[in-house]
MARBA-3410 file (N, C-alpha, C, O; in Angstrom, 1 decimal):
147
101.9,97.4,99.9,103.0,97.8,99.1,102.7,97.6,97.6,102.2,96.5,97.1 ~ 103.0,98.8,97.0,102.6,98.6,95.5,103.8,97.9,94.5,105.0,98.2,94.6 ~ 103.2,96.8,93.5,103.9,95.5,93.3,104.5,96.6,91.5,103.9,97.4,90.9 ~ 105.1,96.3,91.3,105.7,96.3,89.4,106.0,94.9,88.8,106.7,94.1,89.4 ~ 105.3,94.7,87.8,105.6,93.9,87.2,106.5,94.4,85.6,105.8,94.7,84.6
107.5,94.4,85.6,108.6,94.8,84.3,108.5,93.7,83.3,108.8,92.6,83.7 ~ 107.9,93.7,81.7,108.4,92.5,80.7,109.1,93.0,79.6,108.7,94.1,79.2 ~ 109.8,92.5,79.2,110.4,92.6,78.0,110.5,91.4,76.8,111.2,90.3,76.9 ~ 109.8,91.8,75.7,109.8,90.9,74.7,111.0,90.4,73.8,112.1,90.3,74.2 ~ 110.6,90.2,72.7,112.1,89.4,72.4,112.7,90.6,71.9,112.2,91.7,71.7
114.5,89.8,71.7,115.6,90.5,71.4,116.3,91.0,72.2,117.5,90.9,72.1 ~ 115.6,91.7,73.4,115.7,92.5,74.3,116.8,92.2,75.1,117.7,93.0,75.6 ~ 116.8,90.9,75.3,118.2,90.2,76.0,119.5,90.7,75.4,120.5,90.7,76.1 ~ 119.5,91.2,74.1,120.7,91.4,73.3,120.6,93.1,73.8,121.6,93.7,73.6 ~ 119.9,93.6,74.1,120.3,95.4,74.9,122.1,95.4,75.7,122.6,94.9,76.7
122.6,96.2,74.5,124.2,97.0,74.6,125.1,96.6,73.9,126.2,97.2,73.7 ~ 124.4,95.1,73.2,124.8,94.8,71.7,124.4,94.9,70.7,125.2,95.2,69.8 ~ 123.4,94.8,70.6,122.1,95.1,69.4,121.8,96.6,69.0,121.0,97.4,69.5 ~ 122.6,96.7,67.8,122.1,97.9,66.8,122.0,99.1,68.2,121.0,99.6,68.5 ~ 123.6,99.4,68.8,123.4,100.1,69.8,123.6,101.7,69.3,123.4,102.6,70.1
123.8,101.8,68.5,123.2,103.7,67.7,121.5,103.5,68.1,120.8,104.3,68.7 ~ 121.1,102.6,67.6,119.4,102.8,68.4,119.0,102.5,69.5,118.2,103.4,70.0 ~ 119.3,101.6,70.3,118.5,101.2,71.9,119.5,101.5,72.4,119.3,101.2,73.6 ~ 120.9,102.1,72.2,122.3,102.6,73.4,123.2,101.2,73.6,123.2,100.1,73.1 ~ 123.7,101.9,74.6,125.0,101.1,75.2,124.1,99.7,76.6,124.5,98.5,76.9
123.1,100.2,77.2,122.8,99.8,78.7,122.5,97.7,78.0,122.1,97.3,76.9 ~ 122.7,97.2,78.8,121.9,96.1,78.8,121.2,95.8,79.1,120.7,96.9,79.7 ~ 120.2,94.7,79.4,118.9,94.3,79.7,118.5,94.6,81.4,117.6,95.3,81.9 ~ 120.0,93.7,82.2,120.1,94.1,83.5,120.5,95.7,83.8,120.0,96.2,84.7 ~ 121.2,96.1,83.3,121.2,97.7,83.2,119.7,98.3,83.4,119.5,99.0,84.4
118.6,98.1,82.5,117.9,98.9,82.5,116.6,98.0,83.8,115.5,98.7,84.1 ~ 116.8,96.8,84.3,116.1,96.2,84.9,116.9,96.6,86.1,116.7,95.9,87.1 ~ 117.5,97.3,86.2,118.5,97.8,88.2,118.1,99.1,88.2,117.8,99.7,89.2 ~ 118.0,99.6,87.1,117.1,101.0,87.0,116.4,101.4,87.7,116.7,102.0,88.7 ~ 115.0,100.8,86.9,113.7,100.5,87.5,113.3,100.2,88.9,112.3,100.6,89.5
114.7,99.0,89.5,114.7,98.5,90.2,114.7,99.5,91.5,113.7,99.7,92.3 ~ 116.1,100.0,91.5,116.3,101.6,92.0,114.9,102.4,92.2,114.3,102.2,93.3 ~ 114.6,103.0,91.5,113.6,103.9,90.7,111.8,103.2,91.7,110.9,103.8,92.1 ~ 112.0,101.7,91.9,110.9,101.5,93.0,110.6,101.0,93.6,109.5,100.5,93.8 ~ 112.3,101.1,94.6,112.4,100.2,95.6,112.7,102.2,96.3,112.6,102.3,97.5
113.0,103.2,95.9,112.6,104.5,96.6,111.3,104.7,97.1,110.8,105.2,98.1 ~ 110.8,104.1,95.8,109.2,104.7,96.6,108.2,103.4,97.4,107.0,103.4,97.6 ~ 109.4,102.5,97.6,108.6,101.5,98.4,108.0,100.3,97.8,107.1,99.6,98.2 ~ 108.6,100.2,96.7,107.6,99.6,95.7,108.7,98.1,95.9,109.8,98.0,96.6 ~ 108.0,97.1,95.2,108.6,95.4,94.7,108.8,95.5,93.4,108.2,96.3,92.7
109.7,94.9,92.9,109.8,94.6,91.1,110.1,93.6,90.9,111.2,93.0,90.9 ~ 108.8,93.1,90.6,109.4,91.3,89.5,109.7,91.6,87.8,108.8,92.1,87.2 ~ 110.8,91.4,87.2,110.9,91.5,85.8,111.4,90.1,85.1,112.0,89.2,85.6 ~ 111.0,90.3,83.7,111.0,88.7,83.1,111.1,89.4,81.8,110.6,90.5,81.5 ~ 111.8,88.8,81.0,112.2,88.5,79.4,111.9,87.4,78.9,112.3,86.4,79.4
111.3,87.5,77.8,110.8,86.2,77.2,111.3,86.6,75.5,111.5,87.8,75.2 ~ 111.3,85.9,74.8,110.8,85.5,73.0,109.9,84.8,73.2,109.5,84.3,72.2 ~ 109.3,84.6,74.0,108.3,83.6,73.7,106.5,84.2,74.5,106.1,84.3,75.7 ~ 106.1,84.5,73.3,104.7,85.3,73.5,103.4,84.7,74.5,102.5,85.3,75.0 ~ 103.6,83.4,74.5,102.9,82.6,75.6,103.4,82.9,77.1,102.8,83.3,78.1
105.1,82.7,76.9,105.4,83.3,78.1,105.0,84.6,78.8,105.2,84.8,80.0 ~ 104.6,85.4,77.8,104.9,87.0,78.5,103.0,87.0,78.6,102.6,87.6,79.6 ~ 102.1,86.5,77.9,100.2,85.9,78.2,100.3,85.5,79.5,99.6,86.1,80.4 ~ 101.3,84.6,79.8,101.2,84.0,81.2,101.2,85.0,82.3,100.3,85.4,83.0 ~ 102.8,85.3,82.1,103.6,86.4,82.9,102.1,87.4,83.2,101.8,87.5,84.4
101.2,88.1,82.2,100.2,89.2,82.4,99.8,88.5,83.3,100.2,88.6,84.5 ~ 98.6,87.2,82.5,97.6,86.6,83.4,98.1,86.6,85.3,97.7,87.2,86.3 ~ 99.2,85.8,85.2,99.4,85.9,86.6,99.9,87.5,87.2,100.6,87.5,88.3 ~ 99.7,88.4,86.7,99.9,89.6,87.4,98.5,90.0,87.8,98.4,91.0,88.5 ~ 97.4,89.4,87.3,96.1,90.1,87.5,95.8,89.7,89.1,94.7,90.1,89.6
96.6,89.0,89.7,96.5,88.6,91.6,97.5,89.3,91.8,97.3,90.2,92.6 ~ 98.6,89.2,91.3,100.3,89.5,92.1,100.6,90.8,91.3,101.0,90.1,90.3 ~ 100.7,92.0,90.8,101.0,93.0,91.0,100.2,94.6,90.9,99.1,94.3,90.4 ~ 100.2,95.1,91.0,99.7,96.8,91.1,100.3,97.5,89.5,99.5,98.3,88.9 ~ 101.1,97.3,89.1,101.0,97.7,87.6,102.1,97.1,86.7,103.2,96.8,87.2
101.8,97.0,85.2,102.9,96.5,84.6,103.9,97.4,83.7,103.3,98.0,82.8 ~ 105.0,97.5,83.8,106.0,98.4,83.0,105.8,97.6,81.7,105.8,96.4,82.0 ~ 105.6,97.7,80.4,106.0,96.3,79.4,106.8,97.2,78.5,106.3,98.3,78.1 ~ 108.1,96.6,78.0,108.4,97.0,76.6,108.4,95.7,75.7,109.3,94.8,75.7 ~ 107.6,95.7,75.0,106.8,94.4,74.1,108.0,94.2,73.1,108.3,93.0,72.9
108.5,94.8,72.7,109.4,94.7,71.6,108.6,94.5,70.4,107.5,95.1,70.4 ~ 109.2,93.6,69.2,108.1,93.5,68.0,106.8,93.5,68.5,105.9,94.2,68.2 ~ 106.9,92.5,69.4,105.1,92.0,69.7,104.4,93.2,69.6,103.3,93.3,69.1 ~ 105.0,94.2,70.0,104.1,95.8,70.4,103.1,95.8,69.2,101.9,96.0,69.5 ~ 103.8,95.5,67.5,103.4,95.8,66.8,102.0,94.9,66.2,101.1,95.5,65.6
102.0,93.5,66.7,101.1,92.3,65.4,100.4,91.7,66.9,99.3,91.2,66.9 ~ 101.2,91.8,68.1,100.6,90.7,69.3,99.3,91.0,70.2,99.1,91.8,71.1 ~ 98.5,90.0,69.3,96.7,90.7,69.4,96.8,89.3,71.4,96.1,89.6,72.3 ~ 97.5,88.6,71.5,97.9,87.8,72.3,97.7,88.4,73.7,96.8,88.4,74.6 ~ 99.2,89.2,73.6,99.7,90.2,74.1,98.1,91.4,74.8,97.5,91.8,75.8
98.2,91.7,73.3,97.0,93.1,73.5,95.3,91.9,74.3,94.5,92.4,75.0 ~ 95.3,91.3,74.1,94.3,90.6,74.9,94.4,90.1,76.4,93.4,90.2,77.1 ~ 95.3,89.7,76.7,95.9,89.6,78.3,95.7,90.6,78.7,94.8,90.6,79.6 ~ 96.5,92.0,78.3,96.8,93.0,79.0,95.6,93.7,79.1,95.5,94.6,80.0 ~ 94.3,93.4,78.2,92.7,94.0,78.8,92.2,93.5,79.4,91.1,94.0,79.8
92.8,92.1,80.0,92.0,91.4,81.2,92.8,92.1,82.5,92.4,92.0,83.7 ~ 93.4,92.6,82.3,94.6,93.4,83.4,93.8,94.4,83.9,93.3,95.1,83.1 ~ 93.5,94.9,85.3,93.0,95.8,85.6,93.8,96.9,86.2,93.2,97.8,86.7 ~ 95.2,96.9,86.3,96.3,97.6,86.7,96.5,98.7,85.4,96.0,98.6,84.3 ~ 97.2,99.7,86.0,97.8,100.7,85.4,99.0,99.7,84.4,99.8,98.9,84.8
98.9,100.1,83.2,99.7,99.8,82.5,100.8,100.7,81.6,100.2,101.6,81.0 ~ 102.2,100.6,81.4,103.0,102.1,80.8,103.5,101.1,79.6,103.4,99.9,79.9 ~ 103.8,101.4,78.8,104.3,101.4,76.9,105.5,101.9,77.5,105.4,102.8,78.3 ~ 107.0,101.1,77.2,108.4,101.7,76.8,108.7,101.2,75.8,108.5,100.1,75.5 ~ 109.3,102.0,75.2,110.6,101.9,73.7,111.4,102.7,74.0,111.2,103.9,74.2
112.7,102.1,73.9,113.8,103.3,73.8,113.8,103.7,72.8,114.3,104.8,72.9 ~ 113.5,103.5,71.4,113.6,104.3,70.4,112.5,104.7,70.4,111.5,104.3,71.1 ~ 112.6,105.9,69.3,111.0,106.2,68.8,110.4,105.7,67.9,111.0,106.0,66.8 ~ 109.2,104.8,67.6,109.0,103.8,66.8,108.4,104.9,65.6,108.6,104.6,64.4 ~ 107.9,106.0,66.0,107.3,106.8,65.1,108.3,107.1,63.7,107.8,107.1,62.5
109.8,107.5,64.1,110.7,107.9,63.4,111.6,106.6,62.9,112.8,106.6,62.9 ~ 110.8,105.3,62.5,111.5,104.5,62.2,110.3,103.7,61.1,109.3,104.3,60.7 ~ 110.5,102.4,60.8,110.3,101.8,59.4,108.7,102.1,59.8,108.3,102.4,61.0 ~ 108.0,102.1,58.7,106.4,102.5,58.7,105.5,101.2,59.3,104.3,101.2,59.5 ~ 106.4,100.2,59.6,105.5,99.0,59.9,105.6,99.1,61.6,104.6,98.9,62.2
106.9,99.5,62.4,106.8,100.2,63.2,105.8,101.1,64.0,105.9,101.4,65.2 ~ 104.9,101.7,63.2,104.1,102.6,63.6,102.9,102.6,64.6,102.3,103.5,65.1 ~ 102.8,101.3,64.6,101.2,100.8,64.9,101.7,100.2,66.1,102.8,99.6,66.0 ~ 101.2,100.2,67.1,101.3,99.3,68.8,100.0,99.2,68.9,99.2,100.1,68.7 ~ 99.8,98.0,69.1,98.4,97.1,69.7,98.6,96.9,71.5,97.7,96.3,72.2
99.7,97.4,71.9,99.4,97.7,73.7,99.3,99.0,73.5,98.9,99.3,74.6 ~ 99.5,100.1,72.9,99.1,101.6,73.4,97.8,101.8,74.2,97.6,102.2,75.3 ~ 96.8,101.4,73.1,95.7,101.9,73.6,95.0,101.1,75.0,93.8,101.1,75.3 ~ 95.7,100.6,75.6,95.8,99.6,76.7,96.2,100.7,77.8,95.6,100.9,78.9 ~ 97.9,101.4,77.3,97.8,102.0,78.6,97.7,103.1,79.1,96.6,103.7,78.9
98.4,103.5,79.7,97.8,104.4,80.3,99.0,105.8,80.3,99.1,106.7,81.2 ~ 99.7,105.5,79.0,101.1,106.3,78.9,102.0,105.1,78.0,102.1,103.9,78.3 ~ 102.7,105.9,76.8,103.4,105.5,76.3,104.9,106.2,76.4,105.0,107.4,76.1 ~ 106.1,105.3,76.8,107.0,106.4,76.7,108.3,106.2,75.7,109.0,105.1,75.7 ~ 108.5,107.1,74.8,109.6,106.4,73.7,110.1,107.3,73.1,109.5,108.4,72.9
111.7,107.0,72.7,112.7,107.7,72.3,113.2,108.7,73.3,113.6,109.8,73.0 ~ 113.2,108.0,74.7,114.4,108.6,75.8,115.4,107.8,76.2,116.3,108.1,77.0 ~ 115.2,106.5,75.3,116.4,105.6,75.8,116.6,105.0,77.1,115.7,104.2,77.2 ~ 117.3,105.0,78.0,117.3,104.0,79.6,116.5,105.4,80.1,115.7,105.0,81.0 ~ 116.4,106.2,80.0,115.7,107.3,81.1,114.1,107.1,80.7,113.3,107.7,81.3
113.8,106.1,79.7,112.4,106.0,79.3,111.4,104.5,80.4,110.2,104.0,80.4 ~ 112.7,104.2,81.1,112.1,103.5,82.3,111.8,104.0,83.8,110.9,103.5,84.5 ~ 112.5,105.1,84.1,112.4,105.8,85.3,111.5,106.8,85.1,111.0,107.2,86.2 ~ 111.0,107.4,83.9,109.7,108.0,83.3,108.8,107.2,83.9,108.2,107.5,85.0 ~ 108.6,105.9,83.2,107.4,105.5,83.7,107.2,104.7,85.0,106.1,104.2,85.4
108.4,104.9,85.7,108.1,104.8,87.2,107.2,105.9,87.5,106.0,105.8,87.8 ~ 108.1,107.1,87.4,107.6,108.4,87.8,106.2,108.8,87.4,105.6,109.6,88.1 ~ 105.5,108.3,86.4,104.4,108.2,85.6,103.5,107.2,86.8,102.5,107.7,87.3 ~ 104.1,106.0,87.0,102.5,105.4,87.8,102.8,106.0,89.0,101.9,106.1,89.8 ~ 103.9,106.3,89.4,103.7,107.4,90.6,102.5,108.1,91.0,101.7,108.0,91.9
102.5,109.0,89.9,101.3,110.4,89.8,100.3,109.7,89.8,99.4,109.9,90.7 ~ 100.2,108.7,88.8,99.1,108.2,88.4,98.3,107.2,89.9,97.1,107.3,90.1 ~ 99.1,106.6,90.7,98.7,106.5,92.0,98.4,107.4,92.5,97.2,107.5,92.3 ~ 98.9,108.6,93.3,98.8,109.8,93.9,97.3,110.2,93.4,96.3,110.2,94.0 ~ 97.5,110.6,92.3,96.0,110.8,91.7,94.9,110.0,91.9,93.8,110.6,91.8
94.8,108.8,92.3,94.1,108.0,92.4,93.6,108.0,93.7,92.7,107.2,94.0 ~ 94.0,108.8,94.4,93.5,108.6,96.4,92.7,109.9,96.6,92.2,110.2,97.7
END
């Protein structure tokens, strides 16, 4: 059975209060029942974890490189400066998907740059809560393809 590992970096806890003209109405568990849904259809497990704390989510990778089949991450800031982050996730030999509900491209210029893109294997952003069920659907194929 193919394992998901879901993280979310900081702030993220505040999703359906936080600056919701940008990240929406859903909250954190909203968008973590999602996913949940989304791949417990196709047979799948989902462990998800929220941290601010960038050791935590180092850890969180490292021990996915035994316990899961791929990781969903939406990094939050970290996306942008966390060489941390971007170094775990190359010891990772799973399929890895990039979420942002916003589009980082259409927002402040320091925004622009992710140090997990080039890590995965799909980036998905500015669909909002439907940018989690994407990248279900995303390691889907990307499994299928793989046999």
């Amino acid at each position: 059975m193919k394992s998901v590992l879901l993280l979310h970096g900081p702030n993220l806890q505040l999703l359906g209060s936080r600056e919701p003209e940008i990240y929406g109405s859903a909250t954190l568990l909203d968008h973590v029942a999602t996913v949940r849904k989304a791949v417990e259809v196709l047979g799948w497990s989902l462990t998800d974890m929220q941290s601010n704390s960038e050791a935590d989510l180092v850890a969180a990778i490292h021990d996915a490189r035994q316990n899961h089949s791929a990781i969903i991450i939406n990094p939050g800031a970290f996306t942008h400066y966390s060489w941390a982050i971007h170094d775990a996730l190359s010891a990772y030999n799973g399929p890895i998907v990039e979420v942002h509900l916003s589009q980082p491209l259409r927002r402040e210029s320091w925004r622009h740059v992710s140090v997990v893109a080039p890590l995965a294997i799909g980036t998905i952003a500015g669909f909002g809560a439907a940018g989690y069920e994407l990248a279900v659907s995303g390691l889907s194929h990307y499994f299928q393809s793989q046999h």
